[in-house]
MOPAC internal coordinates of N, CA, C and O (Angstrom, degrees):
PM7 1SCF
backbone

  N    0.0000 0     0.00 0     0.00 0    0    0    0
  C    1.4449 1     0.00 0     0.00 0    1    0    0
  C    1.5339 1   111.15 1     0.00 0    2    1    0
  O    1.2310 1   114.59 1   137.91 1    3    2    1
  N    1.2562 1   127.86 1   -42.09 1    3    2    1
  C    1.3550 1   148.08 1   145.88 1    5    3    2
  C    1.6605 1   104.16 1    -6.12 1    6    5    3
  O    1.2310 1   117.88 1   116.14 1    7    6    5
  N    1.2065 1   121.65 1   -63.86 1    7    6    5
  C    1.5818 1   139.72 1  -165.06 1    9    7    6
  C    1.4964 1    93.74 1   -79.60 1   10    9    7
  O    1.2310 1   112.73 1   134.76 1   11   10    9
  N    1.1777 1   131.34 1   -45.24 1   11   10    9
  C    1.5640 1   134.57 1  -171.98 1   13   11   10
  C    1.6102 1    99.82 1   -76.84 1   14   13   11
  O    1.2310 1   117.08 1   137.10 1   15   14   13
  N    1.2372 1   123.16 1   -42.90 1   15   14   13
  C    1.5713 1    99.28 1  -170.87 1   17   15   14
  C    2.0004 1   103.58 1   -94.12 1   18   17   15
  O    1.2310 1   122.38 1   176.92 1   19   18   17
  N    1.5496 1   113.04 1    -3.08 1   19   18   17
  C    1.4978 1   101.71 1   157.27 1   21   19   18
  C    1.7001 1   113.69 1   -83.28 1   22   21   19
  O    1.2310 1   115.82 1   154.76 1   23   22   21
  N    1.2810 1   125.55 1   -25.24 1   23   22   21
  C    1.4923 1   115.93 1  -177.55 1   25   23   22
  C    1.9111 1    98.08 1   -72.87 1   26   25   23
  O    1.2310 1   117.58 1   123.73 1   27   26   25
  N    1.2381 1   122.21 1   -56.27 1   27   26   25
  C    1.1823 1   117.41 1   147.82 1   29   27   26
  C    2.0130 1   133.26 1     4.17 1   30   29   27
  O    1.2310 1   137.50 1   102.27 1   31   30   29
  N    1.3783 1    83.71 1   -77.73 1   31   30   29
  C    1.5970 1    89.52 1   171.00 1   33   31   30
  C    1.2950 1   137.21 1   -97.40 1   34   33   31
  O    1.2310 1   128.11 1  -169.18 1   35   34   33
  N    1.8260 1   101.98 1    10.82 1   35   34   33
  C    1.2009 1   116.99 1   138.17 1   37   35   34
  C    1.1183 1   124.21 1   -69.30 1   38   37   35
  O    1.2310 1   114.97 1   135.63 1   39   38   37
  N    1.4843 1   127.15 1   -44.37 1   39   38   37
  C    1.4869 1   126.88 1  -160.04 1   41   39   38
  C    1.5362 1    98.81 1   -65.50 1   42   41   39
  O    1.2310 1   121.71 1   132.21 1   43   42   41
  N    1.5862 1   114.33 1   -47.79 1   43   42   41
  C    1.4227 1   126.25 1  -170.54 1   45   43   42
  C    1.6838 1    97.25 1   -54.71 1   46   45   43
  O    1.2310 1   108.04 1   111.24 1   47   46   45
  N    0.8224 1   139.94 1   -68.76 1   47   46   45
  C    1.8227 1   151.88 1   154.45 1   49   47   46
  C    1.4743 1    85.54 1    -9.62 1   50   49   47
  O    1.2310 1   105.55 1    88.67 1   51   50   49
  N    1.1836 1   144.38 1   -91.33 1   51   50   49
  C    1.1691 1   148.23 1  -121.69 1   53   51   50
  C    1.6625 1    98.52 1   -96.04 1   54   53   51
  O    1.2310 1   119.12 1   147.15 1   55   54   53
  N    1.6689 1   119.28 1   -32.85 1   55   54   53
  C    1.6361 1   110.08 1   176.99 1   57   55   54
  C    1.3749 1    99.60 1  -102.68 1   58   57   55
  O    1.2310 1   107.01 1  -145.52 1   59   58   57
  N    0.8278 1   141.79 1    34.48 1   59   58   57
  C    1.8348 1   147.88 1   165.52 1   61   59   58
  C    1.4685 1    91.59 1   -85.70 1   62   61   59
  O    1.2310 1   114.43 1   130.91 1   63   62   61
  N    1.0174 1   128.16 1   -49.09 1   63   62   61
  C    1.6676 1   135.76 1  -176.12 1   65   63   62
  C    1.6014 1    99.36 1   -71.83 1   66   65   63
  O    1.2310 1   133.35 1   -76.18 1   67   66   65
  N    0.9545 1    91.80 1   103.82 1   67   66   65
  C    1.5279 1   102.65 1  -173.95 1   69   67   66
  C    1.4675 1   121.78 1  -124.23 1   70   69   67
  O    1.2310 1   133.71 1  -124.48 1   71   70   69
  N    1.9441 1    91.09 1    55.52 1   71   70   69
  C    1.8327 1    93.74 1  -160.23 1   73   71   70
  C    1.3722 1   102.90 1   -74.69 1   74   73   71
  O    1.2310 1   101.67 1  -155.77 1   75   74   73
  N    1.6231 1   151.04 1    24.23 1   75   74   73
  C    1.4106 1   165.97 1  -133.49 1   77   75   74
  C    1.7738 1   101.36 1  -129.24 1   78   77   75
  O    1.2310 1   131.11 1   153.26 1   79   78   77
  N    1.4776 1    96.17 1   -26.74 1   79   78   77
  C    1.7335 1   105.41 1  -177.58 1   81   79   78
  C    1.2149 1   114.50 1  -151.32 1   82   81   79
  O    1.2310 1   125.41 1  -138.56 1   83   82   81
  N    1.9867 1   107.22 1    41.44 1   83   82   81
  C    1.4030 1   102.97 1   157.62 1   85   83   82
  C    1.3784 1   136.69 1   -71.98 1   86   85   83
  O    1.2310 1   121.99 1   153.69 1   87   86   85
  N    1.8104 1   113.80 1   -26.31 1   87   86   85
  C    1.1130 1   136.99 1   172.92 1   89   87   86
  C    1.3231 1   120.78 1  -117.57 1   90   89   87
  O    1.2310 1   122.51 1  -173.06 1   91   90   89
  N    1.2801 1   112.79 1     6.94 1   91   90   89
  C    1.9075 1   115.11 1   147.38 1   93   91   90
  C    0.9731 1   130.85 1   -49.85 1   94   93   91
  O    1.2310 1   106.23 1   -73.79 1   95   94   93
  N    1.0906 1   143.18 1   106.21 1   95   94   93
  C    1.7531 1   126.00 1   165.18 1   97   95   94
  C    2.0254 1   101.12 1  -109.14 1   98   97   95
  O    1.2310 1   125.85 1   178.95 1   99   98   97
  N    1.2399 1   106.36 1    -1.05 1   99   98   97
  C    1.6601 1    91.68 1  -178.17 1  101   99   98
  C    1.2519 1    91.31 1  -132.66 1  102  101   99
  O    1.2310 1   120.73 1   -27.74 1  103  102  101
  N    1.4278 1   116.21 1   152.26 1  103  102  101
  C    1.4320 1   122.05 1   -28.12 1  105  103  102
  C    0.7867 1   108.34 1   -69.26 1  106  105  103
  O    1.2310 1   133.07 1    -7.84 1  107  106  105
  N    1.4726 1    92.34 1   172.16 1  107  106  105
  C    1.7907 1   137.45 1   167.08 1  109  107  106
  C    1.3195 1   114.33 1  -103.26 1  110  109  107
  O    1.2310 1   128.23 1   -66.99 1  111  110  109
  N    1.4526 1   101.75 1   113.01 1  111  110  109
  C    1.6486 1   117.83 1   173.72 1  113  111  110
  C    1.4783 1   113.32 1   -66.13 1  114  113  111
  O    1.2310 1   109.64 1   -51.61 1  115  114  113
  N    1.0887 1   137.03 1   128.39 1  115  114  113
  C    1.6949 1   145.72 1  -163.53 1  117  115  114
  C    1.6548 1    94.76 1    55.83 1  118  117  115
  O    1.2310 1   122.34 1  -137.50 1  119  118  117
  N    1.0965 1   113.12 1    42.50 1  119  118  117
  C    1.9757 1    86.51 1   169.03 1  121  119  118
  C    1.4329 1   121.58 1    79.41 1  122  121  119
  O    1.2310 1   120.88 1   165.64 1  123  122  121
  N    1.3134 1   115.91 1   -14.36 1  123  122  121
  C    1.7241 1   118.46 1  -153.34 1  125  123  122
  C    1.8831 1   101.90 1  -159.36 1  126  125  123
  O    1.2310 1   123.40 1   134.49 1  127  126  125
  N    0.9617 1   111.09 1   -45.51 1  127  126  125
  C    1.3901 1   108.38 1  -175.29 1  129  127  126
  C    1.6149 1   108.42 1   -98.12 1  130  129  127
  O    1.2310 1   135.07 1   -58.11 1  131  130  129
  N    1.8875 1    88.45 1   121.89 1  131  130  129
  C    1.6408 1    89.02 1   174.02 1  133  131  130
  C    1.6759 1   131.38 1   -78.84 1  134  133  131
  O    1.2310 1   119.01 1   -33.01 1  135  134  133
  N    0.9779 1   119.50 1   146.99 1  135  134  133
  C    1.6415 1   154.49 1   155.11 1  137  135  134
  C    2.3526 1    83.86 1    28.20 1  138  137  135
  O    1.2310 1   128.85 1   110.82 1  139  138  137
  N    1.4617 1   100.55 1   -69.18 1  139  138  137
  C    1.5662 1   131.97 1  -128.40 1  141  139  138
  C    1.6424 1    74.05 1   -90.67 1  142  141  139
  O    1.2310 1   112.69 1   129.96 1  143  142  141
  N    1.3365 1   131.41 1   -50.04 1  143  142  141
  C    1.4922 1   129.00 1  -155.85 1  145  143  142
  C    1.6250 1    93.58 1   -79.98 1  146  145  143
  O    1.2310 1   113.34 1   131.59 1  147  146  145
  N    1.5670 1   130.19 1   -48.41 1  147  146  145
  C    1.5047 1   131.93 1  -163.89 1  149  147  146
  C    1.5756 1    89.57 1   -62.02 1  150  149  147
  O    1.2310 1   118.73 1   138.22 1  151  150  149
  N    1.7701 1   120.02 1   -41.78 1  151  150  149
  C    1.6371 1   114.58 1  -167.09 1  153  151  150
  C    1.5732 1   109.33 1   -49.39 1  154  153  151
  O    1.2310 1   132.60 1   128.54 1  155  154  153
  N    1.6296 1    93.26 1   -51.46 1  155  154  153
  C    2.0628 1   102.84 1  -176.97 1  157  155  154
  C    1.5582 1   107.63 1   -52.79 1  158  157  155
  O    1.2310 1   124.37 1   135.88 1  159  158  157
  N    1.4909 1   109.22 1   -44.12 1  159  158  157
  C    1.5165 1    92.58 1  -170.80 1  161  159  158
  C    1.2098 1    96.02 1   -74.35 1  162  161  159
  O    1.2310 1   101.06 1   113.98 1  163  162  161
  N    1.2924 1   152.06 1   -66.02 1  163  162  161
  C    1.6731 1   139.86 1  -164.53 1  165  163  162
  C    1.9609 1   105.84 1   -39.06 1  166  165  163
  O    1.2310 1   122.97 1   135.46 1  167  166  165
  N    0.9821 1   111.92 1   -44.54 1  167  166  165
  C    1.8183 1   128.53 1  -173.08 1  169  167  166
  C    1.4497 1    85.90 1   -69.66 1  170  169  167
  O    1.2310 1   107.95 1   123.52 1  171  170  169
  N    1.5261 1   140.10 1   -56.48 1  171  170  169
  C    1.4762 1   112.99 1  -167.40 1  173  171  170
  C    1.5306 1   111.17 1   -97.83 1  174  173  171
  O    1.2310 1   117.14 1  -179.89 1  175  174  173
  N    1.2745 1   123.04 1     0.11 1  175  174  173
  C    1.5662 1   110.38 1   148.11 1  177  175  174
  C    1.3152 1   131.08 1   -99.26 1  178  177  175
  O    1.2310 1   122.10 1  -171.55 1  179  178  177
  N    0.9785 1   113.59 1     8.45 1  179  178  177
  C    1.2833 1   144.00 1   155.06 1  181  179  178
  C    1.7956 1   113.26 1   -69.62 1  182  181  179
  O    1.2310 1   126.55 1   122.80 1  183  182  181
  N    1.2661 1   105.00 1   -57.20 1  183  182  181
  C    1.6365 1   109.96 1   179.37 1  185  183  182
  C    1.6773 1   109.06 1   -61.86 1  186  185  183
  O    1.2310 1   122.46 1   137.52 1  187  186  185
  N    1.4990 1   112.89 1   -42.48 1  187  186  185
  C    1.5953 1   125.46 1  -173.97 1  189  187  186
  C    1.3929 1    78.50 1   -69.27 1  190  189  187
  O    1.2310 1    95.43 1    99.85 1  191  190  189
  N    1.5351 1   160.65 1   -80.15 1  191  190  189
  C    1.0995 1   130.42 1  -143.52 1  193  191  190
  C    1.6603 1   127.57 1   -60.91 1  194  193  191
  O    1.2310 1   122.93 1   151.65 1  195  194  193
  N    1.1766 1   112.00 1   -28.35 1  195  194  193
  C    1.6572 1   142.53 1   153.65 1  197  195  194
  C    1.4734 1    92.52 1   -55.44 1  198  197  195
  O    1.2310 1   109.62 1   103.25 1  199  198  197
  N    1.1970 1   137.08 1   -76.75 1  199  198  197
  C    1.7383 1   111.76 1  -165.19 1  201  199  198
  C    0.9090 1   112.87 1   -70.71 1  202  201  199
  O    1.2310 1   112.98 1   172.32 1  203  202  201
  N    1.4111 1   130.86 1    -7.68 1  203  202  201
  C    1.8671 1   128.46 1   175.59 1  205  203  202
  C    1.0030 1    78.51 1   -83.01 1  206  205  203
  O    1.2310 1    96.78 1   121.55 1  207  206  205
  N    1.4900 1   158.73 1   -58.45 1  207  206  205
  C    1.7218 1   127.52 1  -132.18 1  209  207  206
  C    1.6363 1    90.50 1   -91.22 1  210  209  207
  O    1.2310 1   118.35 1   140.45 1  211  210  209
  N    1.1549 1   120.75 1   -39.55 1  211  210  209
  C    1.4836 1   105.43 1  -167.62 1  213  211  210
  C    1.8891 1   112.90 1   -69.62 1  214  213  211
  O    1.2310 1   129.22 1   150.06 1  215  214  213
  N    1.5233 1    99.83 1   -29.94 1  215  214  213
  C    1.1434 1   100.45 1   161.16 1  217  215  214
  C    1.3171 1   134.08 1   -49.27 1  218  217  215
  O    1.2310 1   114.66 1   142.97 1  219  218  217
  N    1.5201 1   127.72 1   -37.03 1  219  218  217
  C    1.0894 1   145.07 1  -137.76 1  221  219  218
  C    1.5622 1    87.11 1  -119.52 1  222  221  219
  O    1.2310 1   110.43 1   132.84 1  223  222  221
  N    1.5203 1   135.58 1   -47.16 1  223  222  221
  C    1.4382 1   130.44 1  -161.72 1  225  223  222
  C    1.5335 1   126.42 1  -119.70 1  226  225  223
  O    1.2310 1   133.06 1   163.84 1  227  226  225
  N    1.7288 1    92.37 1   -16.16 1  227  226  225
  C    1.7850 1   102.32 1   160.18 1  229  227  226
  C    1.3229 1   111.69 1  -135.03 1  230  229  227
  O    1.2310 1   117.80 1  -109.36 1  231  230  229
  N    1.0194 1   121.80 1    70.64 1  231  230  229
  C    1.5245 1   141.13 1   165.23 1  233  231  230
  C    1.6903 1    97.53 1  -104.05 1  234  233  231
  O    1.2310 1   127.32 1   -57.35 1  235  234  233
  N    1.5305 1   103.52 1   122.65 1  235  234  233
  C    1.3955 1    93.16 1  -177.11 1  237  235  234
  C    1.7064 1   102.06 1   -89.69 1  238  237  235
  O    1.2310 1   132.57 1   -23.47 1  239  238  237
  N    1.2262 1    93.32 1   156.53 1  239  238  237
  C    1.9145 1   110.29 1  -151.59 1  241  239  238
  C    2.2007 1   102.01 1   -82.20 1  242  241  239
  O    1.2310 1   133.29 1   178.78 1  243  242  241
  N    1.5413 1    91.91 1    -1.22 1  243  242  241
  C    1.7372 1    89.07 1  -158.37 1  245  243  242
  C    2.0082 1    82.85 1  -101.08 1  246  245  243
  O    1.2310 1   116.68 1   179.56 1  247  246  245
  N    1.2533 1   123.92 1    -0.44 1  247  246  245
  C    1.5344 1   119.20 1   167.36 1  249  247  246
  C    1.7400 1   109.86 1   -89.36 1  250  249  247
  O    1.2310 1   121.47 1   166.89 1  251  250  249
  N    1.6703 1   114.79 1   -13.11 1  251  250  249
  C    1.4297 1    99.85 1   156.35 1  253  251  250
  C    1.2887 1   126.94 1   -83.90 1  254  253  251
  O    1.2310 1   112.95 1   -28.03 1  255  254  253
  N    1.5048 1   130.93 1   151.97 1  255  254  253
  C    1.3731 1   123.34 1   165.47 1  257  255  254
  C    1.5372 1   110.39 1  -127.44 1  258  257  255
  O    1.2310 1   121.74 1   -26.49 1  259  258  257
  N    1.2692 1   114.27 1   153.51 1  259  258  257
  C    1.9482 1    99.74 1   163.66 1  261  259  258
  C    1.3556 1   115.25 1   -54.58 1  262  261  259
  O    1.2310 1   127.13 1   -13.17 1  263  262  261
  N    0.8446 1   103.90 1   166.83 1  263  262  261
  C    1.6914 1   126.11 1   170.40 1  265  263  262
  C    1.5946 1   105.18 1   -49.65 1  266  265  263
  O    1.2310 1   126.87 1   -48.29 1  267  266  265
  N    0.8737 1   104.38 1   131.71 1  267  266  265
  C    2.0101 1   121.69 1  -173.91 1  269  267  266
  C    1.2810 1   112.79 1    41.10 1  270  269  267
  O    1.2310 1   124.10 1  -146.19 1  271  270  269
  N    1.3566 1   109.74 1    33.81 1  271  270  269
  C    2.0060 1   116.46 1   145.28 1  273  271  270
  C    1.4393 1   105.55 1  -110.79 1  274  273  271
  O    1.2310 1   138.12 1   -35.63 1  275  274  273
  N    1.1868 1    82.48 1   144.37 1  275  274  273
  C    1.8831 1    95.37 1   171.98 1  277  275  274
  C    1.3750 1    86.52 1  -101.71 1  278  277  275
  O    1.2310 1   129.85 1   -36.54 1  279  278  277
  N    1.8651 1    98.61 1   143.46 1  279  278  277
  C    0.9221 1   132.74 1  -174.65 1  281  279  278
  C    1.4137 1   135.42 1   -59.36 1  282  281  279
  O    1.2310 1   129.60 1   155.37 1  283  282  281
  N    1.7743 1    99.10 1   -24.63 1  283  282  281
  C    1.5967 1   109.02 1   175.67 1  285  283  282
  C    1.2951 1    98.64 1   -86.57 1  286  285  283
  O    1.2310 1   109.49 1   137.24 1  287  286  285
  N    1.2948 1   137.31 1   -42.76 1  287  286  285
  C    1.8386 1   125.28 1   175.67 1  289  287  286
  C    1.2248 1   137.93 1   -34.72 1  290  289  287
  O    1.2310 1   120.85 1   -41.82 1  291  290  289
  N    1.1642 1   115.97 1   138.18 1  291  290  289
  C    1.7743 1   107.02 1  -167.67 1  293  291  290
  C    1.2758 1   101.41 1  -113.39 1  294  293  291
  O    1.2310 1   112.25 1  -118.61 1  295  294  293
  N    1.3211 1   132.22 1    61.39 1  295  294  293
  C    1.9497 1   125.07 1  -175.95 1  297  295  294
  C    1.3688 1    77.22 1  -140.56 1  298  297  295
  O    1.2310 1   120.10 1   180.00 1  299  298  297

């Protein structure tokens, strides 16, 4: 899963560049929002779904501790 959420935040790296709608302004997604602004919002909920998965599947497990251990202790 590790390999899936770095190819992931490559792709996001690589479609953030969105030279396809530097000089678009038509259309307008809902009537009102242009081309370049609907791209950012898809690209930054898009990115939050990428930091939930990496959150969720490569979080290394030795930065949790139970409740009233500190985290660097090994007992």
């Amino acid at each position: 899963m590790r390999t899936v959420v770095w190819l992931l935040l490559v792709a996001l790296i690589v479609l953030h560049q969105d030279f396809w709608n530097w000089r678009t302004r038509e259309p307008l997604v809902f009537g009102f929002i242009p081309s370049g602004l609907a791209w950012h919002v898809g690209i930054s909920l898009a990115a939050a779904l990428v930091a939930a998965l990496a959150v969720r599947f490569c979080w290394p497990a030795e930065l949790e501790a139970p409740d009233g251990q500190d985290a660097g202790s090994s007992r």
